[in-house]
BATI-355249 format. One line per 10 residues: their letters; for each residue x, y, z of N, C-alpha, C. Coordinates in Angstrom, 1 decimal, always signed. Each point is the difference from the previous one (the first is absolute). Example, Ala and Ser with C-alpha at 12.3 -4.5 7.8 and 13.67 -1.06 7.14 Angstrom:
! residues 2
as) +13.2 -5.7 +7.8 -0.9 +1.2 +0.0 +0.9 +1.2 +0.0  -0.4 +1.1 -0.7 +0.9 +1.1 +0.0 -0.8 +1.1 +0.8
! end
This chain:
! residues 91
xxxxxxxxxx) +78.5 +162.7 +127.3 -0.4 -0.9 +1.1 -0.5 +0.8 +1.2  -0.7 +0.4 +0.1 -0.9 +1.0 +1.0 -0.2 -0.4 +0.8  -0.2 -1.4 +0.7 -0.6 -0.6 +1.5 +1.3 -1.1 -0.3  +1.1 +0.0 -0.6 +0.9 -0.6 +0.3 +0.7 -0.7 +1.6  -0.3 -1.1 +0.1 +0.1 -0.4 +1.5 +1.1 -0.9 +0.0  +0.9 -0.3 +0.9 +1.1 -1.0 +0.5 +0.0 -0.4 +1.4  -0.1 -1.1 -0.1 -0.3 -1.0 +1.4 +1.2 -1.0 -0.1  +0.8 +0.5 +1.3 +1.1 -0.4 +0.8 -0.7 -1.8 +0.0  +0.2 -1.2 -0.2 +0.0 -0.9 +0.0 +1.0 -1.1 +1.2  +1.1 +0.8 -0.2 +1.4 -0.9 +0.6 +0.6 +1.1 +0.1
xxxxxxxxxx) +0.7 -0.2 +1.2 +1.7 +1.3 +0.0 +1.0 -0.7 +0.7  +0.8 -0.4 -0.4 +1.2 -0.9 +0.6 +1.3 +1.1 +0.4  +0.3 +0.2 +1.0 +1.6 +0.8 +0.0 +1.0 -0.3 +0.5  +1.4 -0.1 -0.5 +0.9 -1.0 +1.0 +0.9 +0.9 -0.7  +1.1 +0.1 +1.3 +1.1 +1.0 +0.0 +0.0 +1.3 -1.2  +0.4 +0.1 -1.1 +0.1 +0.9 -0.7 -1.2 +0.4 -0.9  -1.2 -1.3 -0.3 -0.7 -0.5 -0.9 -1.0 -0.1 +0.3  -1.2 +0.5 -1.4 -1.7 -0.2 +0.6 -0.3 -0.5 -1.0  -1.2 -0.5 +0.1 -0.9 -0.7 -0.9 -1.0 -0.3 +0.2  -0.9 +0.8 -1.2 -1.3 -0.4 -0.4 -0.8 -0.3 -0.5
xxxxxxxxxx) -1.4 -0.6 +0.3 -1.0 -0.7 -1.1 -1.1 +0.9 +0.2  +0.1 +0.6 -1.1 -1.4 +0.7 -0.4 -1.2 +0.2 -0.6  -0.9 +0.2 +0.0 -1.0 -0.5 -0.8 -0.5 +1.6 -0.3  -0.1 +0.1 -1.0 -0.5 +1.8 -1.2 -1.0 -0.2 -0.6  -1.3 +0.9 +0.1 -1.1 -0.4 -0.8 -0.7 +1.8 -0.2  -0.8 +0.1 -1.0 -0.2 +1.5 -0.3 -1.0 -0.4 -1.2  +0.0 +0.8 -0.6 -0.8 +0.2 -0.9 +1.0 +1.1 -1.7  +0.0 -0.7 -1.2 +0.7 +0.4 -0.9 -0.9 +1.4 -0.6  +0.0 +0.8 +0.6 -0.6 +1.4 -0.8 +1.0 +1.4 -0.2  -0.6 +0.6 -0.5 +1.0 +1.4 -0.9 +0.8 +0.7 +1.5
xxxxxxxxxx) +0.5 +0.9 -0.1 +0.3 +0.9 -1.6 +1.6 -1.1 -0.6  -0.2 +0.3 -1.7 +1.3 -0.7 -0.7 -0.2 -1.7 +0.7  +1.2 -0.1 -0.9 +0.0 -1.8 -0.5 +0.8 -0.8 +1.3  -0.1 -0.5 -0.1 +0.8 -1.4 +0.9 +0.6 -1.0 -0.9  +1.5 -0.2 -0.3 +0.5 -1.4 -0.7 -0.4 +0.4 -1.2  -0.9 +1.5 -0.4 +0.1 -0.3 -1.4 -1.5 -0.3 +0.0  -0.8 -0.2 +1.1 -1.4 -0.3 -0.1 -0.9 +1.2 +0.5  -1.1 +0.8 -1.2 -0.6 +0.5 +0.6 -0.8 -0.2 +1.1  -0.4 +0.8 +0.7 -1.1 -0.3 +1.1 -1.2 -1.4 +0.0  +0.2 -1.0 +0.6 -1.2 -0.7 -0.3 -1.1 -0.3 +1.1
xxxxxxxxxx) +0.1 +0.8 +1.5 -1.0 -0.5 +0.9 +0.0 -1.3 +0.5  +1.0 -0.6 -0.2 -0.2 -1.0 +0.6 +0.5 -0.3 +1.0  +0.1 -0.8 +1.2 +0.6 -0.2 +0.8 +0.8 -1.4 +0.1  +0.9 +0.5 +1.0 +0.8 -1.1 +0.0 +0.8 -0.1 +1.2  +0.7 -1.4 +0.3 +0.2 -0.2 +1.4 +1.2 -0.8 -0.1  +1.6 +0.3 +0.1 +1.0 -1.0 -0.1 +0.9 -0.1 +1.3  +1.0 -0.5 -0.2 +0.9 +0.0 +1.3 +1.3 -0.1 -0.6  +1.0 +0.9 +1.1 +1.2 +0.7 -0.6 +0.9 -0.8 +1.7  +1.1 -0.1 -0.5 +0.9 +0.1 +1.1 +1.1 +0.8 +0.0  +0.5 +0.5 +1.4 +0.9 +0.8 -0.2 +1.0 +0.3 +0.7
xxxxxxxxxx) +1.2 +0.2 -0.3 +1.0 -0.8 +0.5 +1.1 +1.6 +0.7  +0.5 +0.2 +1.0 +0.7 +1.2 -0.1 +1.4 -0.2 +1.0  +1.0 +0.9 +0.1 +0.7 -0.2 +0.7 +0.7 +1.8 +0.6  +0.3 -0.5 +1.4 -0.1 +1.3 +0.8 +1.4 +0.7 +0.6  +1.1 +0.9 -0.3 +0.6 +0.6 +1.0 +0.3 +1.5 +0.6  +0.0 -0.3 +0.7 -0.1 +1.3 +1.1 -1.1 +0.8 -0.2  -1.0 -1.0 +0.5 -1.1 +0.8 +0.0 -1.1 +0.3 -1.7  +1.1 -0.4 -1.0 -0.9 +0.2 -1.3 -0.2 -1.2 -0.8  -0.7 -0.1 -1.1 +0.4 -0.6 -1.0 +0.3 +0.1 -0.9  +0.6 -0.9 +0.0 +1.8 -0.1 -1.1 -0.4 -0.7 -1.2
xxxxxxxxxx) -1.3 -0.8 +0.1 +0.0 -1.7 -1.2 -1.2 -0.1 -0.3  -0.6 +0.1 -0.7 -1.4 -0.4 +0.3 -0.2 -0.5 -1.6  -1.1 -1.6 +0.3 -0.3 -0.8 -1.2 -1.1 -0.3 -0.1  -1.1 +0.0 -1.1 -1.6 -0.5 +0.1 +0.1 -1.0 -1.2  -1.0 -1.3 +0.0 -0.6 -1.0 -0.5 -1.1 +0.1 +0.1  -0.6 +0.7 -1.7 -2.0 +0.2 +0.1 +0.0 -1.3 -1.2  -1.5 -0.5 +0.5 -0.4 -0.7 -1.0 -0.8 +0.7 -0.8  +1.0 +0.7 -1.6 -0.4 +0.6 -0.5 -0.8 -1.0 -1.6  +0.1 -0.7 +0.2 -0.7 -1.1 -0.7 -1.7 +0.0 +0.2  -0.1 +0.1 +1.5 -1.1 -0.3 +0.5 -1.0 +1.3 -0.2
xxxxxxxxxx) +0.9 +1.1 +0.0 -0.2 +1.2 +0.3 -0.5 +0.5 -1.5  +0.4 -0.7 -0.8 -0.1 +0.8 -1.6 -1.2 -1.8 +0.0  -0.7 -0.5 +0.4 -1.1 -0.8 -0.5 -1.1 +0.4 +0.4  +0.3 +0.7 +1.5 -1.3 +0.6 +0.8 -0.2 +1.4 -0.6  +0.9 +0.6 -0.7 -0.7 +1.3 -0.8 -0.3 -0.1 -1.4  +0.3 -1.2 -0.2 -0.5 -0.5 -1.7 +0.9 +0.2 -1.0  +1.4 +0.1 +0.3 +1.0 +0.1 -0.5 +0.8 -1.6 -1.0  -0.5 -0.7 +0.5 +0.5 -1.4 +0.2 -1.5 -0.7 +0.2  +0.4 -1.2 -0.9 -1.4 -1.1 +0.3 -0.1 -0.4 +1.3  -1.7 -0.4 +0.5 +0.4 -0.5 +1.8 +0.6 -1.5 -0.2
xxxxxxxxxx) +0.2 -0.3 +0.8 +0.8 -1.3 +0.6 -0.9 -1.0 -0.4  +0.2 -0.8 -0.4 -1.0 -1.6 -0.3 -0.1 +0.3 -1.3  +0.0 +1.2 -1.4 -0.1 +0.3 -1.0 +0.9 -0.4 -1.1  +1.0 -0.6 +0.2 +1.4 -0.3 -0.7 -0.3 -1.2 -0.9  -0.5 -1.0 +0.5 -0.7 -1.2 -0.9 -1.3 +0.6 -0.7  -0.4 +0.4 +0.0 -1.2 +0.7 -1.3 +0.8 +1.0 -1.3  +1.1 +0.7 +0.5 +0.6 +0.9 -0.7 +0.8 -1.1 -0.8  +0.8 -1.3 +0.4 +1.1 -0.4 -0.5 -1.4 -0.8 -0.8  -1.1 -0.4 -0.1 -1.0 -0.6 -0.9 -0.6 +1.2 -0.7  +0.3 +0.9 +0.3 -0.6 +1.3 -1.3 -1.6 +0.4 +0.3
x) -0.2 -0.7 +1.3 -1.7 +0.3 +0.4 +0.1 +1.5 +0.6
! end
């Protein structure tokens, strides 16, 4: 992912705790596989949230939620979205 980009969306922080809504978009090319998938050029654009928690100064906790569903249709991994009724009819 070579032009790999992440745009801060939301940042919430309250006492110990942050959180974010992110939106990741790049482009799927070499070197080596991704998930098992070779390189396919394609791009793609999802949103991840991320959850962390902080003391003395570090972080201690940290949790992400990608929509990796979305993520494996926009690289051709997975059928796109609206495709599920043609598959379950064999079209």
């Amino acid at each position: 992912f070579p032009d790999l980009h992440m745009h801060i969306e939301d940042l919430i922080a309250e006492e110990d705790k942050v959180a974010l809504r992110i939106t990741i978009s790049g482009t799927h090319t070499g070197p080596g596989a991704f998930a098992g998938l070779p390189p396919s050029g394609k791009r793609f654009q999802i949103q991840q949230m991320r959850f962390a928690r902080f003391a003395n100064g570090q972080m201690t906790e940290s949790w992400a939620i990608i929509d990796m569903f979305a993520w494996m249709q926009q690289l051709g991994a997975l059928p796109a979205r609206g495709s599920g009724e043609a598959l379950l009819r064999g079209h």
